[in-house]
C-alpha positions in Angstrom: 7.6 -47.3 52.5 10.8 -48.0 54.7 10.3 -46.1 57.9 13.8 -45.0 57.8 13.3 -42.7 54.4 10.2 -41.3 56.8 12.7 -39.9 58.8 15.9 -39.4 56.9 14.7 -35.9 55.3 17.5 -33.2 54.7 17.5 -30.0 53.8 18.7 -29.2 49.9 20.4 -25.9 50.6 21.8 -24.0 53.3 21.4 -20.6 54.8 24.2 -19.4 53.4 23.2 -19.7 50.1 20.2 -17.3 50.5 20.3 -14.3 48.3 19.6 -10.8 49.6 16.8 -8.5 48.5 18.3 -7.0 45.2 19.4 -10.3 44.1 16.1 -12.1 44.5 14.7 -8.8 42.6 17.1 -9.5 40.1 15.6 -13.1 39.8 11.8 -11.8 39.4 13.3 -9.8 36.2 14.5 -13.0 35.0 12.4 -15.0 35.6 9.4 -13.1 33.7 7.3 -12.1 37.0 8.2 -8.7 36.5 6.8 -8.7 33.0 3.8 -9.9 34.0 3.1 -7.6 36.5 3.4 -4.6 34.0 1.2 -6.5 31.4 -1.3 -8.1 33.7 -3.4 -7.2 36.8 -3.6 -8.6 40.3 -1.5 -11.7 39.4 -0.1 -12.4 42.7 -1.2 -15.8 43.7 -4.9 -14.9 45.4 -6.9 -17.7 46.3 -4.6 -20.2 46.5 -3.2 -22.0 49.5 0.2 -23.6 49.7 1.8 -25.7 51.9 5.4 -25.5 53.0 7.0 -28.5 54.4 10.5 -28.2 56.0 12.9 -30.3 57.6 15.2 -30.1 60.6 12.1 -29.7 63.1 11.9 -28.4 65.9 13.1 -25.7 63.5 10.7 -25.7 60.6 8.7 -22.4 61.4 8.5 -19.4 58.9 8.3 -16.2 61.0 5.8 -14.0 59.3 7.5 -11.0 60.0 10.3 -11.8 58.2 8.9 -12.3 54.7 6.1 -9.8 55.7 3.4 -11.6 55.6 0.5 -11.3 58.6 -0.1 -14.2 60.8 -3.3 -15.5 60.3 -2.2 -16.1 57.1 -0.1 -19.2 58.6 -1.1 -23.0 60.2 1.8 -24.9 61.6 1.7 -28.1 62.1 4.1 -31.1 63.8 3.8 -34.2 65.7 3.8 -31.6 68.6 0.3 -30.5 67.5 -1.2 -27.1 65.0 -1.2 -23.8 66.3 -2.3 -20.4 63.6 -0.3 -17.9 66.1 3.3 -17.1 66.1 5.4 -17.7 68.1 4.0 -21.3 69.0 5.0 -24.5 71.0 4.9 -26.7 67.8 8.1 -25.8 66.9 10.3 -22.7 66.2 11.8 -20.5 63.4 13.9 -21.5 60.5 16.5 -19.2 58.3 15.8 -21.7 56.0 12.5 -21.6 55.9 12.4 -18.0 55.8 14.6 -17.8 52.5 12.1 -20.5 51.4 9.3 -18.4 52.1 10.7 -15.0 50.6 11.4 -16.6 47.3 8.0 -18.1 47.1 5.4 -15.4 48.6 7.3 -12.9 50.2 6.6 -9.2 50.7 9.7 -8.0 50.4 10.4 -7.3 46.8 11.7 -11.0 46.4 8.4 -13.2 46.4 6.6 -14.4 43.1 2.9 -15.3 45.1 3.0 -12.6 46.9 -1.2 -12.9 48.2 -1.7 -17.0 48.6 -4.9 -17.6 50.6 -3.2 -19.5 53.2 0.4 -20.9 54.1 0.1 -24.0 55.9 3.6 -24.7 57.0 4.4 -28.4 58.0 7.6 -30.1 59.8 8.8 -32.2 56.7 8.8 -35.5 58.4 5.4 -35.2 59.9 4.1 -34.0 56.2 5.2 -37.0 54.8 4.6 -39.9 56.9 0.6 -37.7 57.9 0.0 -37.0 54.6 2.2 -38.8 51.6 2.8 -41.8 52.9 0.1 -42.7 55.4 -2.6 -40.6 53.6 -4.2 -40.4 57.1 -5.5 -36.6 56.5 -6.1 -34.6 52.8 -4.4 -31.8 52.3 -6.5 -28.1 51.2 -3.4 -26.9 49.5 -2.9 -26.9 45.4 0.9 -26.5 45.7 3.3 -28.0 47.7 6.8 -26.4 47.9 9.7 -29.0 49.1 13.0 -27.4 49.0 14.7 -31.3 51.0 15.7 -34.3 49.6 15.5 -37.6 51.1 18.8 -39.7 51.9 19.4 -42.8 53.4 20.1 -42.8 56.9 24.0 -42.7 56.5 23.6 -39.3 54.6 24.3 -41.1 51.3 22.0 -40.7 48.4 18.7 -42.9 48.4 18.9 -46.1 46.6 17.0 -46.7 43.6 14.2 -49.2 45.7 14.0 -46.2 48.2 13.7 -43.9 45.3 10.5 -45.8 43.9 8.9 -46.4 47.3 9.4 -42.7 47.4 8.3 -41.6 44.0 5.4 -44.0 44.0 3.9 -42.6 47.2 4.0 -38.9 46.0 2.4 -39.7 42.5 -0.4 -41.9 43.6 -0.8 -39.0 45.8 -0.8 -36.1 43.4 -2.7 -39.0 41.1 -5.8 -38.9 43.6 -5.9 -35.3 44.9 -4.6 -33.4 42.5 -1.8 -31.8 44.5 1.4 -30.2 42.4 4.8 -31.2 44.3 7.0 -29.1 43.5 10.4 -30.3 44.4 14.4 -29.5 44.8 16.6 -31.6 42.6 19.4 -31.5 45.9 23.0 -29.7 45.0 25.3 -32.3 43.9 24.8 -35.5 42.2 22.1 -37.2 40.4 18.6 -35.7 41.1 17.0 -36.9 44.5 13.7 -37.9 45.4 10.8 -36.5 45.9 12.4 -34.6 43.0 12.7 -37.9 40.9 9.2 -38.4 41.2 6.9 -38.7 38.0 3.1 -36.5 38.8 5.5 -33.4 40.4 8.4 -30.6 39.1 12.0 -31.5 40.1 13.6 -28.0 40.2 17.1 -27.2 39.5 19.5 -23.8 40.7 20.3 -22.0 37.0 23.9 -20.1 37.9 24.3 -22.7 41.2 24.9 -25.6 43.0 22.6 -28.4 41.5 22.3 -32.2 40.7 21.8 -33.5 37.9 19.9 -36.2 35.7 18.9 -38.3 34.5 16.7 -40.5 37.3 18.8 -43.4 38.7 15.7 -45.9 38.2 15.3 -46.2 34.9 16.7 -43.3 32.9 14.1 -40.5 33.1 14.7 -36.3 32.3 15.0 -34.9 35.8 15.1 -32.3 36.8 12.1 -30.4 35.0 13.5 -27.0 34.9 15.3 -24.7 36.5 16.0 -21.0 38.1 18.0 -18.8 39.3 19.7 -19.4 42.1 23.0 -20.4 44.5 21.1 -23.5 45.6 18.0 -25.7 44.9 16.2 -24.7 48.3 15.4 -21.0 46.8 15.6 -21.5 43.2 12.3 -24.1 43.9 10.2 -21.4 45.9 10.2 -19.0 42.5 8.8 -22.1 40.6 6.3 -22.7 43.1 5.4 -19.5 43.4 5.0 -19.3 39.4 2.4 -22.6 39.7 -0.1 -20.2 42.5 0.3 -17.4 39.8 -1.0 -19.8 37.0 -3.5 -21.6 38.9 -4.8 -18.2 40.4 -4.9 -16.9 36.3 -6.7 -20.5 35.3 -9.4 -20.0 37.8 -10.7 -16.4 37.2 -10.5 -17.4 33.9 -7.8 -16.1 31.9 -7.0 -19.1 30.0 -11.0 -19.8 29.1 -14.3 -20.8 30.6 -12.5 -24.4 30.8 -11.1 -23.4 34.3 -11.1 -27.2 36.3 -9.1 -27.6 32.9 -6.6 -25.2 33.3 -6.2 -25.2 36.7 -5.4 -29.2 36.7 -1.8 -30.2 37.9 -1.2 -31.4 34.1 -1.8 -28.4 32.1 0.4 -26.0 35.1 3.3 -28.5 34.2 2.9 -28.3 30.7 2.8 -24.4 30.9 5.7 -24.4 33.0 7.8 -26.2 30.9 7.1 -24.8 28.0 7.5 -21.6 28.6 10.8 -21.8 30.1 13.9 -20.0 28.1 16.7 -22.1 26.5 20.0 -21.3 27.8 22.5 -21.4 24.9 24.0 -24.9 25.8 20.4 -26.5 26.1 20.6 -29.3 24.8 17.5 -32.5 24.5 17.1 -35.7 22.1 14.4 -37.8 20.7 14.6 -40.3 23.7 15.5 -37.4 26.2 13.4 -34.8 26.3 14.7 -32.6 28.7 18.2 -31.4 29.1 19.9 -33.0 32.5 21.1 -29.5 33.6 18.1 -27.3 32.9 15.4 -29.6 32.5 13.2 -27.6 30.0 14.8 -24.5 30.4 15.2 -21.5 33.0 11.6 -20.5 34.2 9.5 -17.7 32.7 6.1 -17.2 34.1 5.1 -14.7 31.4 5.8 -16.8 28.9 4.0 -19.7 30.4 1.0 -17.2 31.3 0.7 -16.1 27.9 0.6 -19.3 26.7 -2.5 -20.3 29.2 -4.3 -17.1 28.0 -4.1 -18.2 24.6 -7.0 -20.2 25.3 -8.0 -24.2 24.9 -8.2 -25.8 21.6 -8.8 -29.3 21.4 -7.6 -31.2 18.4 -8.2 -30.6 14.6 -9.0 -34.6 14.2 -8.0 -37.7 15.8 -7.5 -41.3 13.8 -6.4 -44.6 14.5 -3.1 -46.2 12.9 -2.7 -49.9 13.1 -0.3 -50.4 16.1 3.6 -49.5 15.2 2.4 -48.3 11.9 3.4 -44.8 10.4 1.2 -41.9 11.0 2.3 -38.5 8.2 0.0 -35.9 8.2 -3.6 -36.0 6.8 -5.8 -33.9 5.0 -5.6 -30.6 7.2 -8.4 -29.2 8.4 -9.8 -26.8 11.6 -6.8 -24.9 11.9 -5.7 -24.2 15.5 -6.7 -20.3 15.7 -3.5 -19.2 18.0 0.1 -19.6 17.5 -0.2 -20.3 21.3 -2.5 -22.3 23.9 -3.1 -25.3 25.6 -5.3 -28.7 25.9 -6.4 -30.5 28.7 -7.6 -34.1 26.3 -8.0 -37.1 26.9 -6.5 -40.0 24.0 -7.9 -43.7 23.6 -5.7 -46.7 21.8 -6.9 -50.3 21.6 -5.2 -53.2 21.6 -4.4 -53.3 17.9 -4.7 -49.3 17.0 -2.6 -46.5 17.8 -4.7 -43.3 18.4 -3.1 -40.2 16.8 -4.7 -36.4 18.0 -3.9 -33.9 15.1 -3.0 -30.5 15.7 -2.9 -28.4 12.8 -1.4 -24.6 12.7 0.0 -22.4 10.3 3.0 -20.7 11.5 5.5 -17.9 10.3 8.8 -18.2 10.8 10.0 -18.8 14.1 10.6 -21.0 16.7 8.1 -24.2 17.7 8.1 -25.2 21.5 5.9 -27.8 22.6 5.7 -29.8 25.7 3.0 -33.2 26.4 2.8 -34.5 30.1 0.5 -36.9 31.7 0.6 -38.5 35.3 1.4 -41.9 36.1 -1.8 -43.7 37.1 -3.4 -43.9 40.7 -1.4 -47.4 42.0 0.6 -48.1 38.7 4.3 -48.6 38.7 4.6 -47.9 34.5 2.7 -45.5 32.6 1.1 -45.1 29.2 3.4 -44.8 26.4 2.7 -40.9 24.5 4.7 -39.4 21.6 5.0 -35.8 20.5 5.3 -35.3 16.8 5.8 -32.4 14.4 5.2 -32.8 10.5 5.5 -30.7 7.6 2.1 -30.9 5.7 3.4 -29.9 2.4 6.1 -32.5 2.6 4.9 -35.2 5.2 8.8 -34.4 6.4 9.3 -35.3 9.9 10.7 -31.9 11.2 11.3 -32.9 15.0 9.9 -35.7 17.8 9.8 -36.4 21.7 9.6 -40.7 21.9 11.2 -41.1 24.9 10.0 -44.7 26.6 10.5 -43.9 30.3 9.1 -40.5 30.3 5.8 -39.0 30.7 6.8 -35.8 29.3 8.0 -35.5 25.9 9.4 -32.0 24.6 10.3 -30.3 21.1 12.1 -27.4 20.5 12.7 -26.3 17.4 14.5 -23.0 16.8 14.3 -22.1 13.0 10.7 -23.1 11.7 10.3 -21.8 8.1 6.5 -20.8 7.2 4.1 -23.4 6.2 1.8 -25.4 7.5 2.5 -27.9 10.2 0.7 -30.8 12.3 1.7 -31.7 15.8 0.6 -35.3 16.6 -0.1 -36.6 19.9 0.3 -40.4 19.6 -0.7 -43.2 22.3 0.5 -46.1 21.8 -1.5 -49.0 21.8 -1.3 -53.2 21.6 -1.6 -55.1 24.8 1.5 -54.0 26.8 -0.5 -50.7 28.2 -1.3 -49.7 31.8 -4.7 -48.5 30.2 -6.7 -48.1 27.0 -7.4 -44.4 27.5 -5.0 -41.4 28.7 -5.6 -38.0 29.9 -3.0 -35.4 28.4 -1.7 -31.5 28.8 -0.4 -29.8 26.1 1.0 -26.6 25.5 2.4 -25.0 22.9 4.0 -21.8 20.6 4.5 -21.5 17.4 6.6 -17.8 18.4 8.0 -15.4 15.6 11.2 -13.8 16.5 11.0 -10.5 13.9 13.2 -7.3 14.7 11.7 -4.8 12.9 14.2 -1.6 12.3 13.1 2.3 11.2 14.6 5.1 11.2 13.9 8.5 13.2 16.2 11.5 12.7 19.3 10.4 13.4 18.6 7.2 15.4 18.0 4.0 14.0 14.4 2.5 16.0 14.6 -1.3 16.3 10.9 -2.8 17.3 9.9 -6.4 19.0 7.4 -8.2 20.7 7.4 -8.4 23.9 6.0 -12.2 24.0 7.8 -14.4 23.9 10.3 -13.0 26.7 14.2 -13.8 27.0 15.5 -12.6 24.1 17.8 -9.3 23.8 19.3 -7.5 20.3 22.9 -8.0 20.1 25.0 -5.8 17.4 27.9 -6.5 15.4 29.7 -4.2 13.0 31.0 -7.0 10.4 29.1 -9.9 9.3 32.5 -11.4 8.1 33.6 -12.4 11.4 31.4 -11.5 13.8 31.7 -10.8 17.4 28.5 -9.5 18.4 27.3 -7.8 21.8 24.4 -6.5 23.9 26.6 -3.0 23.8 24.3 -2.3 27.2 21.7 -1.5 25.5 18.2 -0.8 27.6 15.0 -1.3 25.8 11.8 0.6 26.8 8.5 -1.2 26.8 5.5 0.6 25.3 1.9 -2.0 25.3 3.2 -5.1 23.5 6.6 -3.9 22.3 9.8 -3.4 23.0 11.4 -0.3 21.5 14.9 0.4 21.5 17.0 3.2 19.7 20.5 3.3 18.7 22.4 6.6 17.2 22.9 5.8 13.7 26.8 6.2 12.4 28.5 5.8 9.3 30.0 2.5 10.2 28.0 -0.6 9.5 25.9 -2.1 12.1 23.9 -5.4 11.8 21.5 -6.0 14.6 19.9 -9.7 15.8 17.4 -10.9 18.5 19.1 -13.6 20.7 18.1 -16.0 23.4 20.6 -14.7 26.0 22.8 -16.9 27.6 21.8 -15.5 31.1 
């Protein structure tokens, strides 16, 4: 890598842009954590250690006391040396950091992994050339938050040969050790590295500052997803902070007894994704997957916990098509038990076969998300071609498809799925122009129902809904006509698995709907 990115690291937020405590509360509402701690227990990132690179050193440290936290939960570590006490002669504290910090573990109302094992907090530019670039040392850490971007040394945006030395060096890492990189997109512009790269999460700010796709490479969906936030430094913490929750969840077991499975870097992304919310001008294609703006959609951990404690299924059947040939649906059989889940599979093509993994579900009606990822391979500069595929069974109609070329994630979401019985078809593409035969894949997926179920008591009117899949809200309108419908303020109460709200009935017409806000 050109010793100059080594060193050209800047930060992708500012101080200013940090939110105060009732704000970042607000965020955990939105962002599902707050759901999941009334639904779960002890979710709070336990057992897993983090690392926390940041730039602008000698200014890198998190003070403990700030985001409440004890010491000796901390390392710190520069070119000056390591110290585990605070203050230290390694370096010194950063506002930055400590926004960074709040948003990601923080005991002050405002962290999502709020009881990581260990914080091992890193000057940025000693982190990457130590560990990313010159893999000199291994890190113990599953998740690494990066709320920087690199630049060239002018402050410009990195150019698209420093943006593959970059991206290459952070996925053969992840590729090797397993490590999630979870990374800001940067605030203006296209997506920066290490965003850009293809094995981590690029992270937008939903309601901020924030760059946009797609990559400047080749074309590829960045960023990944997005939340809320002024700027991408603190809107990447609460997605980090989301990965420790899930990983802590995969390894006592709550998605199954498959827990290396769950807990790899593939299936977190896929649960991440997918459970994210649609804001209302979401919008994706066949070849582009994700939306430039929001990537998947504004993060919800409950959604994407919910979906890992559906459990593993692998597929229904897997065949072989002759290479570029079609592939409808065959004969169904071994129905997928759960409307939601995940699979951690591997996927084998040869040079004249595509391989095609069946999926086979019957849904109500509803919405269908679905989201594939794999990693680009240890010392590869292409990756394996995968498509994501949804067929009618009845009809062999094609209802929706992810084929994009460049990515290695492919996305559906479909919003109005009528009841029948569908396949969703992981392909691999095969022939001779493959980086290799056989692929390891993540999926996860949710075949959701979105009913509103309305009774009457006395003289209210008692509307009824699940609880999963979060984000959505009842609006009311009084004429179908025209309508203009509204929230009206109304406050649902949450009783087990179901949100219950109740309106006083009047003699006016009122029609009622469940929405996917526009946040």
């Amino acid at each position: 890598m050109n010793p100059l990115i080594r060193q050209t690291i800047l930060l992708a937020g500012l101080l200013t842009g940090i939110f105060g405590v009732s704000a970042r509360a607000q965020n955990l509402d939105q962002i599902g954590v707050t759901l999941l701690r009334t639904q779960t227990t002890n979710l709070d990132g336990s057992g897993i250690r983090v690392a926390q690179p940041e730039a602008s050193a000698p200014a890198f440290e998190v003070n403990p006391a700030s985001v409440g936290q004890p010491t000796n939960r901390f390392t710190y570590a520069s070119a000056a040396g390591t110290a585990t006490n605070y203050p230290n002669s390694v370096g010194s504290e950063s506002g930055h950091a400590d926004g960074v910090g709040a948003n990601f573990y923080g005991m002050t109302g405002s962290g999502v992994a709020t009881n990581v094992a260990r914080v091992d907090n890193f000057d940025a530019n000693y982190f990457v050339n130590t560990y990313v670039v010159s893999n000199l040392m291994v890190l113990n850490d599953s998740v690494v938050n990066q709320s920087f971007i690199f630049t060239e040394t002018n402050g410009g945006h990195a150019s698209v040969g420093e943006q593959q030395e970059i991206d290459s060096a952070y996925d053969d890492y992840a590729a090797q050790y397993g490590t999630l990189f979870i990374s800001g997109a940067g605030n203006s512009g296209s997506v920066s590295p290490a965003a850009t790269s293809y094995n981590g999460i690029g992270v937008a700010a939903y309601g901020g500052s924030s760059s946009t796709g797609p990559t400047l490479d080749n074309g590829r969906c960045k960023p990944d997803i997005t939340a809320p936030s002024g700027v991408t430094s603190f809107s990447t913490p609460q997605v980090s902070g989301a990965a420790a929750v899930l990983m802590q969840a995969a390894l006592r077991g709550d998605g199954g007894s498959d827990t290396n499975a769950a807990f790899d870097l593939r299936t977190i992304k896929a649960l991440l994704l997918n459970g994210a919310v649609k804001p209302a001008n979401w919008t994706n294609s066949n070849s582009s997957p994700l939306d430039a703006r929001y990537g998947a959609g504004v993060l919800n951990v409950f959604n994407s916990y919910k979906q890992l404690a559906g459990g593993k299924y692998n597929p229904s059947a897997t065949d072989f098509i002759l290479t570029g040939a079609a592939h409808p649906p065959i004969a169904v059989t071994n129905v997928v038990a759960a409307n939601s889940g995940w699979n951690l599979q591997s996927i084998s093509s040869t040079a004249t076969n595509d391989a095609v993994n069946h999926y086979f579900f019957n849904a109500t009606n509803g919405f269908v998300v679905a989201t594939l990822v794999w990693n680009r391979q240890l010392g590869k500069t292409n990756i394996n071609d995968l498509d994501l595929f949804l067929y009618d069974c009845a009809s062999s109609n094609l209802v929706a498809c992810s084929t994009s070329r460049v990515d290695n994630v492919e996305h559906i979401f479909f919003a109005r799925l009528d009841a029948g019985s569908y396949d969703l078809q992981i392909l691999k593409n095969g022939g001779t122009n493959v980086v290799s035969d056989n692929e390891t894949y993540a999926l996860a997926f949710a075949f959701a129902p979105t009913q509103l179920s309305l009774a009457r008591t006395g003289t209210n009117a008692v509307l009824t809904w699940p609880v999963y899949p979060a984000g959505f809200c009842v609006e009311a309108t009084t004429n179908l006509a025209a309508p203009t419908w509204s929230t009206n303020n109304f406050s649902a109460t949450l009783t087990g698995s179901t949100n219950i709200l109740s309106v006083p009935m009047t003699n006016a017409a009122q029609f009622f709907r469940l929405r996917s806000p526009n946040f």
